[in-house]
C-alpha positions in Angstrom: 0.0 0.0 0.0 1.4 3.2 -0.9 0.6 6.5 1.3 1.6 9.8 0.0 3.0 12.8 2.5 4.2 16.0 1.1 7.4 17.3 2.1 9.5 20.4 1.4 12.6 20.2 -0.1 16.0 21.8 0.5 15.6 23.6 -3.0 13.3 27.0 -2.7 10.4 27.3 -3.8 10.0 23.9 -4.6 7.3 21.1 -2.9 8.1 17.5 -4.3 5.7 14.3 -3.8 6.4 11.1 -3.0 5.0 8.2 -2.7 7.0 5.6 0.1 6.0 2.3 -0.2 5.9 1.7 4.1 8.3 4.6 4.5 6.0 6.5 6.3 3.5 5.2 9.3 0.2 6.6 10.1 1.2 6.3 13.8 4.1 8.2 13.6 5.0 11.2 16.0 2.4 14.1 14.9 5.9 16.3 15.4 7.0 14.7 12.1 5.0 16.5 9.7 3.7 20.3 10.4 0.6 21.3 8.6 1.3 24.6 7.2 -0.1 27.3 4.3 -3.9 27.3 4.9 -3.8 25.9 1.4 -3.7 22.5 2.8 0.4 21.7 2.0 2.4 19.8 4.5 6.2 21.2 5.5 8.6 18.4 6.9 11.1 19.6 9.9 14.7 19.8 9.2 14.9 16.7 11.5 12.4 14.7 9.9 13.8 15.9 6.7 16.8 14.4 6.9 15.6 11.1 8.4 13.0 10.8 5.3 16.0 11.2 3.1 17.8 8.0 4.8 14.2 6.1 4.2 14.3 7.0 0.8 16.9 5.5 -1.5 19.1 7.9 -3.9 17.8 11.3 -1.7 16.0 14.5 -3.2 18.3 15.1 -5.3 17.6 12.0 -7.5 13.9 12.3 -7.0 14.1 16.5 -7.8 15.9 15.6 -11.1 13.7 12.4 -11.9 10.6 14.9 -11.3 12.5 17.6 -14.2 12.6 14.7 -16.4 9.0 14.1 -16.2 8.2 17.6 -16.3 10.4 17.9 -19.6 8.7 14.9 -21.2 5.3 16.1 -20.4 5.9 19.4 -22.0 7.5 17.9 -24.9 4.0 15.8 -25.3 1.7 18.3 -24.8 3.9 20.2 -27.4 3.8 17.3 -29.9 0.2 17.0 -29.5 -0.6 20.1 -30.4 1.8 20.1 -33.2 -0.7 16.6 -34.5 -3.9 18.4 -33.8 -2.8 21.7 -36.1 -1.3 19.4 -39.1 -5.1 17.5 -38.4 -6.7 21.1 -38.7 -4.5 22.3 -41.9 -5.3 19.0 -43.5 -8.9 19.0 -43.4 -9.2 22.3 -44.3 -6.9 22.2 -47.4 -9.3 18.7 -48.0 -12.5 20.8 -47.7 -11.2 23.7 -49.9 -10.5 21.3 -52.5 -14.0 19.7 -52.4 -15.6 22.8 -52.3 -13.4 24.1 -55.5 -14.4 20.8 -56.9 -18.2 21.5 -56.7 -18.2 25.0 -57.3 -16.4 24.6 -61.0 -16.4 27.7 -62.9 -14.6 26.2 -65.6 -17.5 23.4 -66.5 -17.1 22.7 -70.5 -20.4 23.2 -72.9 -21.1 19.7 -73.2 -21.0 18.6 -69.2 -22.8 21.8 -68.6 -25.9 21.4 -70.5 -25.3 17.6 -69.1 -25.0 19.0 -65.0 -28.0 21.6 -65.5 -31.7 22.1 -65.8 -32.5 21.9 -69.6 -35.4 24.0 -69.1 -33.3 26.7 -67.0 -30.3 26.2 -69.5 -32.7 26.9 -72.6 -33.3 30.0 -71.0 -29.9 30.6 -70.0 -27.9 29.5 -73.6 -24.3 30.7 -73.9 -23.6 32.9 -76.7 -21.9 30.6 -78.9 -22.4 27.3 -77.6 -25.5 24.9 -79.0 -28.8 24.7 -77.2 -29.4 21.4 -75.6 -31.7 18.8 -76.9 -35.1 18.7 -75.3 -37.2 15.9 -76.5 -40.3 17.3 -75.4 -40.9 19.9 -78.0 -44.3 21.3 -77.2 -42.8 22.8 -73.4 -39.5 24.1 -75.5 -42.2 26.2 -77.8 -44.2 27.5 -74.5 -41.2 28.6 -72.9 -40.0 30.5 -75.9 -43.4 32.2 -76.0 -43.1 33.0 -72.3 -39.3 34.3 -73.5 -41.1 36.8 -75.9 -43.3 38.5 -73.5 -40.9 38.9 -70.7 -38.3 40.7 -72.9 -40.8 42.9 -73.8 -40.8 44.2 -70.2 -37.4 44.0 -68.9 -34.0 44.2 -69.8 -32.6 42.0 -72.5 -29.7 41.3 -71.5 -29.2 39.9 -67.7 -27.6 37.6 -65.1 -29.3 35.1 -63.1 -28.3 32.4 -61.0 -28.9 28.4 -61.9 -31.3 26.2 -59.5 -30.4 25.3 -55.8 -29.1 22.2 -57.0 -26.8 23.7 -59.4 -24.8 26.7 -56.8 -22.1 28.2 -57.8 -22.6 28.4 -61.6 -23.5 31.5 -63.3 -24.2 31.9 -66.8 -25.0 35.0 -69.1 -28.4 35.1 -71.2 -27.4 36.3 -74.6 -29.0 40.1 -75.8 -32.1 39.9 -77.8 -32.3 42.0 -81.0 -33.7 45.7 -79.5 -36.6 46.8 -80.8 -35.4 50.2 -82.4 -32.3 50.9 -84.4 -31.2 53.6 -82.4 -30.7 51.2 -79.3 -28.6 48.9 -82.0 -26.6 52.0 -83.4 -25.6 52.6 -79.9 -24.7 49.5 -79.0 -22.6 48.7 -82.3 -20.8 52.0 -81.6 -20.1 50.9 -77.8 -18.9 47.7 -78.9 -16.4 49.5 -81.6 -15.2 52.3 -79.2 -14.2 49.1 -76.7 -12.5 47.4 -79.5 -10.6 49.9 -80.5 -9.1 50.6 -77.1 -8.3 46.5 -76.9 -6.2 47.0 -79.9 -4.0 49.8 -79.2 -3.8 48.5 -75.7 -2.2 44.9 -77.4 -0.3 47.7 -80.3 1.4 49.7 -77.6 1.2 48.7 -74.1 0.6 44.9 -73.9 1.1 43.2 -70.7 1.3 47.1 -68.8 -1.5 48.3 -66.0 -2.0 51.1 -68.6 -1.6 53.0 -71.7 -0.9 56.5 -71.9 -3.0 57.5 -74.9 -1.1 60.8 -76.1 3.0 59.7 -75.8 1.7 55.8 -76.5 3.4 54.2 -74.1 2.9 51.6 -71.5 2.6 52.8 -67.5 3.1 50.5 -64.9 3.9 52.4 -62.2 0.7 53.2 -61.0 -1.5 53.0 -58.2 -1.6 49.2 -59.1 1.8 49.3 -58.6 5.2 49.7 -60.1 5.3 45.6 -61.6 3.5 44.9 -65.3 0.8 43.0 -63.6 -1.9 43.4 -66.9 -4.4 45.4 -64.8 -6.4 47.0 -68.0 -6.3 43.2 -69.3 -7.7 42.1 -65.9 -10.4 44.5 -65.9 -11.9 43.9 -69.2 -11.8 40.5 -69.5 -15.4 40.5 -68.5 -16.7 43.5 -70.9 -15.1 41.6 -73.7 -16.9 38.2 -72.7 -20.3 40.1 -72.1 -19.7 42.4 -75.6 -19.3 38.9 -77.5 -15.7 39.7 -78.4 -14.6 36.4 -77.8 -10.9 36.6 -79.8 -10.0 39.5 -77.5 -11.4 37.4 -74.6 -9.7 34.4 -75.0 -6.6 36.6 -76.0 -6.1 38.3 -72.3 -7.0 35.0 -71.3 -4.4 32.9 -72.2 -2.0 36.4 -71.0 -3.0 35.8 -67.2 -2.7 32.1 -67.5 1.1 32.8 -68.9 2.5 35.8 -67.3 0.1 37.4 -64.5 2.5 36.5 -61.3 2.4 37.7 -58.1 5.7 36.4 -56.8 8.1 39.7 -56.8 11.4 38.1 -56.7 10.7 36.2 -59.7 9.5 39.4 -61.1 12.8 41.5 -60.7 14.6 38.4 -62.2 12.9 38.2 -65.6 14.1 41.9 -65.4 17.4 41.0 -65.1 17.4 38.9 -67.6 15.7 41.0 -70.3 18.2 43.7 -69.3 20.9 41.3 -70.2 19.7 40.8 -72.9 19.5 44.6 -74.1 23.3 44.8 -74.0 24.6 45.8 -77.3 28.5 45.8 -77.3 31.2 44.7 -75.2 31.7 47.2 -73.4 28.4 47.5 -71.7 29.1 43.6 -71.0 32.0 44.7 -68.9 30.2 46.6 -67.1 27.7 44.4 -65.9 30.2 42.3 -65.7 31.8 44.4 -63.4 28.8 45.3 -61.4 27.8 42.1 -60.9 31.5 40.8 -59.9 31.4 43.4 -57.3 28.0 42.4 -55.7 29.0 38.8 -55.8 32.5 40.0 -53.3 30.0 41.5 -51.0 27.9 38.1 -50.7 31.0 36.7 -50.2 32.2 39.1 -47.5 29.1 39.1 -46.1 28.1 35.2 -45.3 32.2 34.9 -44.3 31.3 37.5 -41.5 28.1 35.8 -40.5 30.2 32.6 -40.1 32.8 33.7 -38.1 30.2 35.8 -36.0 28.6 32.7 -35.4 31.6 31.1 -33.9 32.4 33.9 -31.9 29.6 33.3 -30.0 29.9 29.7 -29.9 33.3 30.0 -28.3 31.9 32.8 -25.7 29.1 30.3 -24.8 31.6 27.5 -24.1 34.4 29.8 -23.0 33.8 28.4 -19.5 34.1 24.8 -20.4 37.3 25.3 -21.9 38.6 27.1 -18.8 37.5 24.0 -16.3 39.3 21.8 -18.8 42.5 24.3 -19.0 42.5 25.4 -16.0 40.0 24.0 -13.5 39.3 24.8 -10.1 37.6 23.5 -7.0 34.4 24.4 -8.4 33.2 24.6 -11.7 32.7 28.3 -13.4 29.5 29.5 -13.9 27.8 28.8 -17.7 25.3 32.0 -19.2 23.5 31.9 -22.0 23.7 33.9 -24.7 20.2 34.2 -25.6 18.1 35.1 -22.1 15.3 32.4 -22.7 12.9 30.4 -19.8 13.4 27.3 -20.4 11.6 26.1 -17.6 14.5 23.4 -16.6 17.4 23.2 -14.6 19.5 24.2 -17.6 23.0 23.8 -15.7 22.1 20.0 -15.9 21.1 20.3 -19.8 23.8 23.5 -20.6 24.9 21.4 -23.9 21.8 20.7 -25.0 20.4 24.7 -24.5 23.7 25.5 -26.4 22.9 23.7 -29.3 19.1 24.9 -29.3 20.7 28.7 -29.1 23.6 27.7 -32.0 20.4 26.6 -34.1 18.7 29.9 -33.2 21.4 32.4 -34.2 22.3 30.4 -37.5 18.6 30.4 -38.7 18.4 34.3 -37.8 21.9 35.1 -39.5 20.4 33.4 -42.1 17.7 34.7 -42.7 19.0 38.2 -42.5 22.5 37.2 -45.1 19.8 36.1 -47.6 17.7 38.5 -47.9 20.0 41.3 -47.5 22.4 39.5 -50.4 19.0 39.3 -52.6 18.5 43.0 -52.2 22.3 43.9 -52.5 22.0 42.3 -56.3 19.0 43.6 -57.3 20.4 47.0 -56.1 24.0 46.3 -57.8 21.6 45.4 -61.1 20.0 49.3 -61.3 23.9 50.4 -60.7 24.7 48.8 -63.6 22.2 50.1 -66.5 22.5 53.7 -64.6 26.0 53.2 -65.8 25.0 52.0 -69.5 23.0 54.7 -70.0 25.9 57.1 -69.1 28.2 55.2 -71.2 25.6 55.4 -73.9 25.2 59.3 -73.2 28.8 60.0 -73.1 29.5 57.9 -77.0 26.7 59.1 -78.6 28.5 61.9 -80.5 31.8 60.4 -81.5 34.1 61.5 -84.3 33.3 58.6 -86.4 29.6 59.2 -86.1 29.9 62.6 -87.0 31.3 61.5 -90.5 28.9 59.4 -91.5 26.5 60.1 -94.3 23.2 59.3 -92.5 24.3 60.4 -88.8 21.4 62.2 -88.3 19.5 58.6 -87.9 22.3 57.0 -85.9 22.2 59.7 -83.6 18.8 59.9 -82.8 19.1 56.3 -82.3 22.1 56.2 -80.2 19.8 59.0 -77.5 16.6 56.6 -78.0 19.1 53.7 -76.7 19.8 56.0 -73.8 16.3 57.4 -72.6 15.6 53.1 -72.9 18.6 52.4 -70.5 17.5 55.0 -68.2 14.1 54.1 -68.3 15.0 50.7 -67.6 17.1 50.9 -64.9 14.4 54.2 -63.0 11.7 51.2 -63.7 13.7 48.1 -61.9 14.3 50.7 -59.2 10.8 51.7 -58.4 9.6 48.0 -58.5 12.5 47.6 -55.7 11.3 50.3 -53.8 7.8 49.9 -54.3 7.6 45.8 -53.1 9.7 46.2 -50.2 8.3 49.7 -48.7 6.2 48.2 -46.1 8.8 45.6 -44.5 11.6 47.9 -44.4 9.5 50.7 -43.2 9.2 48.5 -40.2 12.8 47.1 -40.0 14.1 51.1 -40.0 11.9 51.6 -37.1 12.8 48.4 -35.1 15.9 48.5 -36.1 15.9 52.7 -34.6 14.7 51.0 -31.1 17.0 47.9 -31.1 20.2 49.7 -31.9 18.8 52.5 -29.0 18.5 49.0 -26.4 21.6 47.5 -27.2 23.8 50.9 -27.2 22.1 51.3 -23.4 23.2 47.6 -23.0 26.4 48.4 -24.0 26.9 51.6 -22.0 25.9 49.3 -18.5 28.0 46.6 -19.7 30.6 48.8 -19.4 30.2 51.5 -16.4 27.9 48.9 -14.1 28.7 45.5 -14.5 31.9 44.9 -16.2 31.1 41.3 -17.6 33.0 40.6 -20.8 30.4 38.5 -21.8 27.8 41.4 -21.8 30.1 43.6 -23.8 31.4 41.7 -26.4 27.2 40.7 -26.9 25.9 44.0 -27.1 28.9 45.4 -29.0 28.4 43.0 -31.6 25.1 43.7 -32.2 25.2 47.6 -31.6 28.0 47.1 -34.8 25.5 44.9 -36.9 22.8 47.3 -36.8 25.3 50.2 -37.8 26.6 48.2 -40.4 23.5 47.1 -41.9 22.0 50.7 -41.7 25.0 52.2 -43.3 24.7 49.8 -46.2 21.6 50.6 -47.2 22.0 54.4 -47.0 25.2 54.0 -48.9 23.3 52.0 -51.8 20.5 54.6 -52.3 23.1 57.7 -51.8 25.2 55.4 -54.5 21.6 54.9 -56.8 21.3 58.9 -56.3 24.8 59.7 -57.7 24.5 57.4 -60.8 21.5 59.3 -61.8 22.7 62.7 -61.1 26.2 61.4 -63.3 24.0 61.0 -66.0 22.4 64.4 -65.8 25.5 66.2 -66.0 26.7 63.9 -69.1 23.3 64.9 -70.7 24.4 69.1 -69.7 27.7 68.6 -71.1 27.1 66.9 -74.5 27.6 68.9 -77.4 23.9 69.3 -78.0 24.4 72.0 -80.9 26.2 69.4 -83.1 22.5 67.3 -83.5 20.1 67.1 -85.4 16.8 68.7 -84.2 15.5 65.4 -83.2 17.6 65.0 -81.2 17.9 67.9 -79.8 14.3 67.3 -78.4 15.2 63.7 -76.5 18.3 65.8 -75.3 15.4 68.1 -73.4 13.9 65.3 -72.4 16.5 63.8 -71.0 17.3 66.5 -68.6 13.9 66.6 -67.9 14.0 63.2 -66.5 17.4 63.2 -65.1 16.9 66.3 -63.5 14.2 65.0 -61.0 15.8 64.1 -58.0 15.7 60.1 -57.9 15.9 58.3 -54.6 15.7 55.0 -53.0 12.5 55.8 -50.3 11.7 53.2 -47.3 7.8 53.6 -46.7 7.3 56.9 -48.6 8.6 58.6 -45.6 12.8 57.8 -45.2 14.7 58.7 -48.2 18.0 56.3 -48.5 21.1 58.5 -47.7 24.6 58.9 -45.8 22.8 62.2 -44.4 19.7 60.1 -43.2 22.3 57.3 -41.6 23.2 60.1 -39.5 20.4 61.6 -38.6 19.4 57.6 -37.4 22.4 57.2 -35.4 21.4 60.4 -33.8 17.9 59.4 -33.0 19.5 56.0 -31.4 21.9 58.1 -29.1 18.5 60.6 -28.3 16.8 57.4 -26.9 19.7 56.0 -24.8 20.5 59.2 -23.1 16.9 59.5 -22.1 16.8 55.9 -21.1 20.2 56.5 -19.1 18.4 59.5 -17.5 15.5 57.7 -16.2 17.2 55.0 -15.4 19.6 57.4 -13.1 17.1 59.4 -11.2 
């Protein structure tokens, strides 16, 4: 028979439970155990204490860490259990989704629709262009084209209704009865026209852009769909085409979403890049993507190196105890801290390696994480430094002696500034995309990243004037210097982005303009036009991306800790 007495242990704050098999008789002196917090728990004396321990083979301190392993094996099952019951939840959702999708199919064909619905309903629902079922009863097909008659007489010709409860989800568009007047037909004829004509110098000069500009006819992308060719115009009247009977021009946007409309950015920017590549006309512009991109690939380089030994820095801080009790030990071990201040809920002196490894795991995901997508930026960045530097090379070997002297230079100089204004538009295009897709995230990194450098410069400073641990300084120095470095980085690209354009403006004021030919003259005034807007790499419409901004960041950062320092004094 087992009996059960609770007794405090030597360890604060800390009530184990055992269960002696005999250990503990009923009769024994009431002294033994003192009842104590009203609560109803039981505190042992220091006497009894120690007399319990001799009853009970291997001590508290077996039973305590016995108790911690049951405590961590009860967490880690609640924690896989939950884990089962979410992948359960994802599953049958993902399974209901698909079912649903399945009965609610758009995309029926002719044939299984007319064999799914109503025939009566889909006799007075026919798709333009598709065959009216077979009814065999004959005499109802007649009634119902007589009730037809009389109801179009009344209301609109030409609407949507939905199918029979048994049919939900499926839509499909009556087909416009002949008006009654010719004026109503004129008008509708001279709608239908006015549309087409808009299609087809949409697909002539803008095909694949949110928009045409009607007077320069141009595509626009960068709109208030945004700054990517995501076909918006194409997207929008795909469903006045189908409802106007233009079927060609349907099916013709059509098969454009199914082909190109992607949402994915990254793949995006890199069908830029290679259509830019492919705009390179000589070997010298070669070279200088060449160059550009041989560059960006010796920061990626520099950059995961740094992570890596960063990462081992720490490692060797975490173990740098260890080592020393192997080196040099003493009569009791050194004291082991963590790196990352996390609750494990464990004694984690008796499970240090196994916390060390879950924190090595933690800081190489994050450094990955951050190396990665700052190396994905750096190239796309490194790309729009590179055709800002083909259109200057353009600019600046646009007039050359040998051009001058040729008997139709008129024409290859106009074309040699049309080559530029493309390269600049290019490279002001990829940029804005940039900017544009990544405004809202790095709006909200500049502003964490304000507060974290702000924390970790007062960690720092208290490190160093308070409590003189190395281990505290050599953490918050090396993150105080990451978040410099990264914010100077990306100030120095767009203050680099700013001085390539500016480069090309002054090229542009320097040329010898009164040597061309009056075309040309006129892209030279648009050029400066152009270049002469100031051009900048914005975070979130509201931080522009320059060595003066760094500044004024680092200044913010230093604001913040003295007022923390402040507070924390008085």
């Amino acid at each position: 028979m087992f009996k059960y007495r609770t007794i405090k242990t030597t360890s604060p704050n800390r009530v184990v439970y055992l269960a002696l098999k005999g250990g503990i008789a009923d009769n024994r002196d009431p002294k033994s155990v003192i009842v104590g917090f009203n609560a109803g728990y039981s505190e042992a004396s220091s006497a009894n204490t120690s007399a319990i321990q001799s009853e009970t083979p291997g001590g508290w301190s077996s039973c305590g860490k016995c108790l911690d392993d049951m405590r961590l094996m009860q967490r880690l099952a609640i924690s896989g259990l939950l884990s089962v019951i979410l992948i359960l939840l994802i599953t049958g959702t993902f399974i209901t989704r698909r079912d649903l999708a399945s009965v609610v199919d758009r995309g029926v064909a002719p044939e299984e629709r007319n064999e799914q619905l109503n025939p009566a309903w889909v006799q007075d629902n026919v798709v333009p262009g598709q065959d009216e079922p077979e009814i065999e009863d004959k005499d109802k097909v007649k009634d119902k084209d007589r009730r037809l008659d009389i109801r179009h007489k009344q209301f609109e010709p030409s609407v949507v209704e939905a199918p029979a409860a048994s049919v939900a989800g499926i839509y499909v568009i009556r087909p416009p009865n002949p008006p009654l007047d010719d004026v109503t037909n004129q008008r509708r004829e001279k709608v239908k026209e006015m549309m087409k004509h808009g299609w087809d110098n949409y697909v002539r000069y803008a095909w694949g852009k949110n928009e045409l500009r009607p007077i320069s006819k141009r595509g626009h992308s960068a709109s208030i769909f945004g700054a990517s060719n995501m076909g918006a115009t194409i997207v929008d009247g795909l469903d006045t085409l189908y409802i106007m009977g233009l079927h060609d021009e349907f099916k013709q946007g059509r098969d454009w979403i199914a082909e190109n409309l992607d949402f994915d950015i990254i793949k995006i920017l890199h069908h830029y890049i290679q259509e830019d590549w492919k705009m390179i006309q000589n070997k010298s512009e070669n070279d200088i993507m060449e160059k550009e991109a041989h560059d960006c690939q010796n920061y990626i380089i520099i950059i995961f190196k740094g992570c890596g030994c960063l990462i081992v820095a720490l490692m060797i801080t975490q173990f740098f105890p260890v080592i020393l009790d192997f080196v040099l030990p003493l009569d009791e071990p050194r004291s082991r801290k963590s790196i990352i201040i996390v609750e494990y809920f464990i004694a984690q002196d008796n499970y240090f390696y196994i916390v060390a490894l879950h924190e090595f795991f933690i800081i190489s995901l994050y450094a990955a994480m951050i190396s990665s997508t700052g190396t994905q930026l750096l190239l796309f960045t490194y790309h729009s430094f590179g055709m800002f530097k083909i259109a200057s090379h353009r600019m600046k070997h646009s007039i050359d002696d040998h051009v001058l002297h040729m008997p139709n230079c008129e024409r290859t100089i106009c074309e040699k500034i049309i080559q530029v204004v493309i390269a600049h538009r290019r490279a002001i295009e990829f940029s804005n995309i940039l900017t544009s897709s990544f405004n809202v995230p790095y709006c909200l990194i500049a502003i964490l990243g304000v507060l974290s450098l702000s924390v970790n410069l007062f960690r720092f400073v208290q490190a160093i004037t308070l409590t003189k641990d190395m281990d505290d300084i050599f953490v918050s120095f090396t993150a105080t210097m990451g978040h410099i470095i990264y914010m100077f980085m990306a100030n120095y690209i767009g203050q680099k982005a700013t001085d390539y354009n500016n480069n090309i403006f002054k090229l542009v004021y320097g040329t010898s303009w009164y040597l061309m030919p009056v075309t040309s003259q006129k892209l030279i005034l648009f050029l400066l036009s152009r270049t002469g807007k100031d051009f900048y790499y914005t975070i979130g419409f509201i931080f522009v991306a320059k060595i003066e901004n760094f500044a004024l960041l680092v200044n913010t950062a230093l604001s913040y800790v003295a007022v923390m320092y402040s507070v924390q004094s008085k």
